[in-house]
C-alpha positions as CSV (number, residue, x, y, z in Angstrom):
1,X,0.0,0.0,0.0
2,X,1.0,3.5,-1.0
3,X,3.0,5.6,1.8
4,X,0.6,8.3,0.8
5,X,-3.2,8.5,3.0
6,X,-4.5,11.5,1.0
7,X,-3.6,13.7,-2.0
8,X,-5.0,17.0,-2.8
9,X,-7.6,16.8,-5.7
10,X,-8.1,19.8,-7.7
11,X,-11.6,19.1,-8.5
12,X,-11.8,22.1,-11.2
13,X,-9.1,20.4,-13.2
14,X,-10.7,17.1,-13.0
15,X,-14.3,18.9,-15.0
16,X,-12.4,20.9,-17.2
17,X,-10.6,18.1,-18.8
18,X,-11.6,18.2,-22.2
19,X,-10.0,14.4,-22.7
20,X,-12.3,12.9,-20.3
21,X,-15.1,15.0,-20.9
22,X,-15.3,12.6,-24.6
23,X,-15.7,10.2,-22.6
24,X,-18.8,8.1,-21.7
25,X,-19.9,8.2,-18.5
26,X,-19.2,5.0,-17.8
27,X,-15.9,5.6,-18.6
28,X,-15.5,8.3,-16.4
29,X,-16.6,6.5,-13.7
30,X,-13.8,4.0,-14.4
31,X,-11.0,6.7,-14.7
32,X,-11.7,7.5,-10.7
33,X,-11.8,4.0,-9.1
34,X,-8.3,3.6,-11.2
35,X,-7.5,7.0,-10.1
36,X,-7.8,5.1,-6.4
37,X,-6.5,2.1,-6.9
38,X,-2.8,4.4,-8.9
39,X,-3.1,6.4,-5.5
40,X,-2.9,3.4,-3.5
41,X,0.1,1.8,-6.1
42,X,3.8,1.4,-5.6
43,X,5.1,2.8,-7.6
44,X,3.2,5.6,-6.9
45,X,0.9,6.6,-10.4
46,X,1.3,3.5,-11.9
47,X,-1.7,1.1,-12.6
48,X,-0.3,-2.1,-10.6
49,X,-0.4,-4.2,-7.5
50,X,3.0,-5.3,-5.2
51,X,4.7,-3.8,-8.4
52,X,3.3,-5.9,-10.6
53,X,0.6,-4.9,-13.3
54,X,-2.9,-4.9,-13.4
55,X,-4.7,-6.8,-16.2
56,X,-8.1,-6.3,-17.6
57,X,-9.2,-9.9,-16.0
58,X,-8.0,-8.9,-12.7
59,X,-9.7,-5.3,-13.0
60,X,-12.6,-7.1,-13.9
61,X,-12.3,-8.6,-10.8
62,X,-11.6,-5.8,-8.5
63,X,-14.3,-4.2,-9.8
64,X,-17.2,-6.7,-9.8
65,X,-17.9,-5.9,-13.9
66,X,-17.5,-8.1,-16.9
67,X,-13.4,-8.4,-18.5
68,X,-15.0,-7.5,-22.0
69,X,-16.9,-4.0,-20.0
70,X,-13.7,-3.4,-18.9
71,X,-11.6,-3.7,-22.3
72,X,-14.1,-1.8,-23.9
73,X,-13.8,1.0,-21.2
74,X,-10.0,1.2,-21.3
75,X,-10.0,1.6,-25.3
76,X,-12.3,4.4,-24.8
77,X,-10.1,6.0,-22.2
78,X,-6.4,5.4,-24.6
79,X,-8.4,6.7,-27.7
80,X,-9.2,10.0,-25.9
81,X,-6.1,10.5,-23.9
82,X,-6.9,10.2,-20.7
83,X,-4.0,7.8,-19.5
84,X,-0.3,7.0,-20.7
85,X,1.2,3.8,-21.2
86,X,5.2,2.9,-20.8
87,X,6.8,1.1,-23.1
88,X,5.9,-2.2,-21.8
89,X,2.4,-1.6,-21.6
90,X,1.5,-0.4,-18.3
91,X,-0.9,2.0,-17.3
92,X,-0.1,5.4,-15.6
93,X,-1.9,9.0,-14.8
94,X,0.9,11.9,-15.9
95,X,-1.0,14.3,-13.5
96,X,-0.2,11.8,-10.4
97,X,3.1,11.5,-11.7
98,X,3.1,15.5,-11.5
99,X,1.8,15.8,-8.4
100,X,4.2,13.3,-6.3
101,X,7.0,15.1,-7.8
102,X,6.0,18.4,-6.7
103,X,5.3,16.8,-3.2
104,X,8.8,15.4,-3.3
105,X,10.4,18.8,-4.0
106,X,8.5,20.7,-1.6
107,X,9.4,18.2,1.2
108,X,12.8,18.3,0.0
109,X,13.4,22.5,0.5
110,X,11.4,21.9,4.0
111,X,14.2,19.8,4.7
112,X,17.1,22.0,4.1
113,X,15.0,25.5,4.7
114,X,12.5,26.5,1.9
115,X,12.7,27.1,-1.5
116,X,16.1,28.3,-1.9
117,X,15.0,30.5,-4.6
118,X,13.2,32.5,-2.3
119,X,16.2,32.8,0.3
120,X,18.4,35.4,-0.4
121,X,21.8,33.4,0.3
122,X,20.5,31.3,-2.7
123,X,20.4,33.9,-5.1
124,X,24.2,34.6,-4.6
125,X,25.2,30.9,-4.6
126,X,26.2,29.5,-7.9
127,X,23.8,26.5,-8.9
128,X,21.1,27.4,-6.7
129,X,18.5,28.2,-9.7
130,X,19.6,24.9,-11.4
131,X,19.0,22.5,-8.0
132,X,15.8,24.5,-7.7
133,X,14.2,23.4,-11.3
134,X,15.4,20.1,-10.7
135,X,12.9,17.0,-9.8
136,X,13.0,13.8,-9.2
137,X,10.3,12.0,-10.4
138,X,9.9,8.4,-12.2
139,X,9.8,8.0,-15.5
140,X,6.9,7.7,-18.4
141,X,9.1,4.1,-19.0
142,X,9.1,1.3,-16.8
143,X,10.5,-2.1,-17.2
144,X,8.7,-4.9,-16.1
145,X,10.7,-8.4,-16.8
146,X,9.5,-11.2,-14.8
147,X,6.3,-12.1,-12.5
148,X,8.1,-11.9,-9.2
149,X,10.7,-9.0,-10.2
150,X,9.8,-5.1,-9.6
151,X,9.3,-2.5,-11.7
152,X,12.5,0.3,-12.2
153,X,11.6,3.9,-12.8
154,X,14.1,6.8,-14.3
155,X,14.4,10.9,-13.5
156,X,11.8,12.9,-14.8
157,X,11.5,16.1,-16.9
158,X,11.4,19.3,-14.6
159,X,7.5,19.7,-13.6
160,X,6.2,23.1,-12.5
161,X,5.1,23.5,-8.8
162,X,0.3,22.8,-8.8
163,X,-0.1,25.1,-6.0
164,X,1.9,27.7,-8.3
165,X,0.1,27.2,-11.6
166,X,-3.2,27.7,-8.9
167,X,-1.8,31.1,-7.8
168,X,-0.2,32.1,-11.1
169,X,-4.1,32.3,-12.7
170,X,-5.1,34.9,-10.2
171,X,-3.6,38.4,-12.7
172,X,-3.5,40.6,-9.3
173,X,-5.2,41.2,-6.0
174,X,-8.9,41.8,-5.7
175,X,-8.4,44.5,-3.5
176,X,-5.6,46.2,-4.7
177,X,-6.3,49.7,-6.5
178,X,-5.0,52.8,-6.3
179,X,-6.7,56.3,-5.6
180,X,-6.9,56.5,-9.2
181,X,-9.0,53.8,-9.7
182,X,-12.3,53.2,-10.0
183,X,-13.8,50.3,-7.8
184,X,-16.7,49.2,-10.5
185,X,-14.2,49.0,-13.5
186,X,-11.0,46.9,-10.9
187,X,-14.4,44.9,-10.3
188,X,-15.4,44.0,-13.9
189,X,-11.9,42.9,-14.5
190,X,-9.9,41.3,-12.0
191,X,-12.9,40.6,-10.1
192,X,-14.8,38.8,-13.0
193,X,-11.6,36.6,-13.6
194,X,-11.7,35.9,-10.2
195,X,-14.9,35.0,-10.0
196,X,-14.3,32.7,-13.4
197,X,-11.6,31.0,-12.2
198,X,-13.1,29.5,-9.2
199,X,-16.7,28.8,-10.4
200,X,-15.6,27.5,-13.8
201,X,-18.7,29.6,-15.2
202,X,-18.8,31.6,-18.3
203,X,-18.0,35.3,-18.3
204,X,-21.8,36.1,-19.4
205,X,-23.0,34.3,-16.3
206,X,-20.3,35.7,-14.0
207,X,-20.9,39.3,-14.8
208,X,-25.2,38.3,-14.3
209,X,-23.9,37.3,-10.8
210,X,-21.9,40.5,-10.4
211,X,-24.8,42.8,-11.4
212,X,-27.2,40.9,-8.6
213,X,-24.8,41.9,-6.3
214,X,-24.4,45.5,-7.0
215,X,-28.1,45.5,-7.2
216,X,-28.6,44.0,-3.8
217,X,-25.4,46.3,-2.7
218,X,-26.7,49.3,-4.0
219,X,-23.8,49.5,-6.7
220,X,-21.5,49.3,-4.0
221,X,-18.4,48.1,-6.1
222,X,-15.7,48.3,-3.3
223,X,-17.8,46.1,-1.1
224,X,-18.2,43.3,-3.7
225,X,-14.7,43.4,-4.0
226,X,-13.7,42.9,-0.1
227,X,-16.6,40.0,-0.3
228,X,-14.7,38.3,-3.4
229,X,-10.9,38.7,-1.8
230,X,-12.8,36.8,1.8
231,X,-14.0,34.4,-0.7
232,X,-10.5,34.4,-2.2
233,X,-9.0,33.7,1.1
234,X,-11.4,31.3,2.6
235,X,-11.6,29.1,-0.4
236,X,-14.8,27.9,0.1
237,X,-15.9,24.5,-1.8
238,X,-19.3,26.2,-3.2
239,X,-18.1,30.0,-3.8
240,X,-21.3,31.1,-5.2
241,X,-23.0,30.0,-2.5
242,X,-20.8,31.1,-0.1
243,X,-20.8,34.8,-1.7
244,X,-24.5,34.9,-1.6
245,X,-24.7,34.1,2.4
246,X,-22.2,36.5,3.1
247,X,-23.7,39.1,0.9
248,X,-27.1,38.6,2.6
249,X,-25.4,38.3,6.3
250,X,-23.7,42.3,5.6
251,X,-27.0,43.6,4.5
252,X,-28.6,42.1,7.7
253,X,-26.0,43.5,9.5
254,X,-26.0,46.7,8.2
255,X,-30.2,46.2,8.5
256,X,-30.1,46.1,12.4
257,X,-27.4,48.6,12.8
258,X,-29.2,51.3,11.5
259,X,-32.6,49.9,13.3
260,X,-30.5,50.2,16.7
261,X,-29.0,53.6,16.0
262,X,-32.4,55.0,15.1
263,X,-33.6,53.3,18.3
264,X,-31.0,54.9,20.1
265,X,-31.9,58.3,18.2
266,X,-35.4,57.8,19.6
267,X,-34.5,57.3,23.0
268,X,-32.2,59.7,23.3
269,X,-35.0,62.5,21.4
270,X,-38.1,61.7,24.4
271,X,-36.7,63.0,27.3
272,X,-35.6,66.2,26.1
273,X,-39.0,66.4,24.2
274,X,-41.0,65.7,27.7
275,X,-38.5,68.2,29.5
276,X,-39.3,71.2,26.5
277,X,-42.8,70.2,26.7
278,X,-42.8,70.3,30.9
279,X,-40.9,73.7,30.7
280,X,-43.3,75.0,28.7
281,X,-46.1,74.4,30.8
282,X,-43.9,75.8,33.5
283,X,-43.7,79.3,31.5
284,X,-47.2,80.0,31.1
285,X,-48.3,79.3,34.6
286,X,-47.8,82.8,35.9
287,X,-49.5,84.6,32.8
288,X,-52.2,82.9,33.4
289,X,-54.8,84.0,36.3
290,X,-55.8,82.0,39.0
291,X,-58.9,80.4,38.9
292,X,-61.9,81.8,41.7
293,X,-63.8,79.8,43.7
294,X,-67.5,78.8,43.2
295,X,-67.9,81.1,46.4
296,X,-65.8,84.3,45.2
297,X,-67.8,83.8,41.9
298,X,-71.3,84.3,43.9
299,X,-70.6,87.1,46.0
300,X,-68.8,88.8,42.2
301,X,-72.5,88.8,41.0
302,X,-74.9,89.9,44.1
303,X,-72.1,93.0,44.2
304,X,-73.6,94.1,40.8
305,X,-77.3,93.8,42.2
306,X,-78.2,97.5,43.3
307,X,-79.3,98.2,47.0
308,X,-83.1,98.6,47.2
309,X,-83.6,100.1,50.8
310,X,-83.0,103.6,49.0
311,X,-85.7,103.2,46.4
């Protein structure tokens, strides 16, 4: 069994390749349990069992189908590409291949430091460039002789780092404009290659999405922006998805702030409303005459009745 227990699997690659996507699928399906059972190989890649080679008979047999099924699915898969064969016949993935050997390389600079063409002693030292381009990696040709003997691999080409092809199809950062700039044209360009990079949509149905979000944003370009570079640094498995819920979770936040600073408007407006209102009434008491009693008004009315005793 293979040394390695995982692998990372760029999933975007695996859609967009236009070899497998001829395929049946039936045959796709069959390209991913060998995918499994080449991860699981020694030597790593290769199609094969205890270094020995897998026939269609024993396929058949892993995989519970019918040896003529199988043949038929394996043609399929050599007519469109998908897999390489050595010289003596034996099955292996050239992106596996790739990958181990830039696993290999970047375990071999964590051993001795880091990529040494990113330390500055290695710029000065003579070679350094030339031991940092080389890999070692086995071969496209293998040698298979008898049934109990092993198979031999040779050095590889030079292979260029995954994780660097990922980062080298991002042109610039999503965020990075200058005062110059306008936020709505940085966002229809670098932002809508973003966003086609990592939802493998077309640019008609990227720039759809991008207008929703203005819309819902109020055409708030810089905002869209700082969404897509958290999107670009969380690498979500579903960015769309995860764009949309964070979109909607800022304008609910943005929603109950300004319900709590009106709240807090209001609250802070009654009292001095009460205390205007209470000083006014306090102003106009003294214009205002007292009230006389019921008494004092009866006696004010018999004083207006002349005396008779004189008549």
């Amino acid at each position: 069994m293979s040394k390695r227990r995982w692998s990372k699997f760029w999933w975007q690659d695996y859609e967009r390749d236009p070899a497998l996507r001829l395929c049946s699928l039936a045959a796709q399906g069959l390209w991913m349990r060998l995918l499994c059972l080449m991860h699981e190989a020694e030597p790593y890649g290769y199609l094969c069992v205890n270094h020995r080679p897998l026939h269609t008979r024993q396929l058949a047999q892993m995989l519970g189908v019918p040896a003529p099924q199988i043949q038929r699915l394996m043609a399929e898969l050599r007519e469109a590409g998908v897999y390489s064969l050595t010289p003596d016949g034996l099955v292996f993935c050239r992106r596996l291949l790739r990958d181990k050997a830039a696993s290999d390389l970047g375990a071999q600079w964590g051993r001795t430091g880091g990529n040494p063409s990113l330390k500055p002693a290695a710029r000065s030292a003579p070679g350094a460039s030339a031991a940092a381009a080389t890999t070692g990696t086995p071969s496209h040709a293998g040698t298979q002789s008898g049934a109990g003997e092993g198979l031999t691999t040779a050095p590889h080409a030079p292979l260029k780092h995954q994780e660097a092809e990922a980062e080298s199809e991002a042109e610039s950062s999503l965020t990075a404009f200058g005062p110059d700039g306008d936020a709505r044209t940085h966002l229809f360009k670098t932002g809508l290659l973003f966003l086609k990079r990592v939802t493998g949509r077309p640019e008609r149905s990227c720039r759809a999405l991008l207008g929703k979000w203005l819309k819902m944003l109020a055409d708030d370009a810089a905002t869209v922006l700082a969404v897509l570079a958290e999107c670009e640094a969380f690498n979500p498995a579903e960015p769309v998805s995860w764009l949309e819920a964070t979109i909607r979770h800022r304008l609910a936040a943005e929603a109950a702030t300004e319900a709590a600073a009106s709240t807090a408007i209001a609250t802070a407006a009654a009292p001095a409303t009460a205390t205007a209102a209470t000083a006014g009434q306090n102003s106009l008491t003294p214009d205002t005459p007292p009230r006389a009693s019921p008494h004092a008004q009866r006696m004010a009315a018999w004083a207006t009745v002349p005396d008779l005793e004189g008549v």
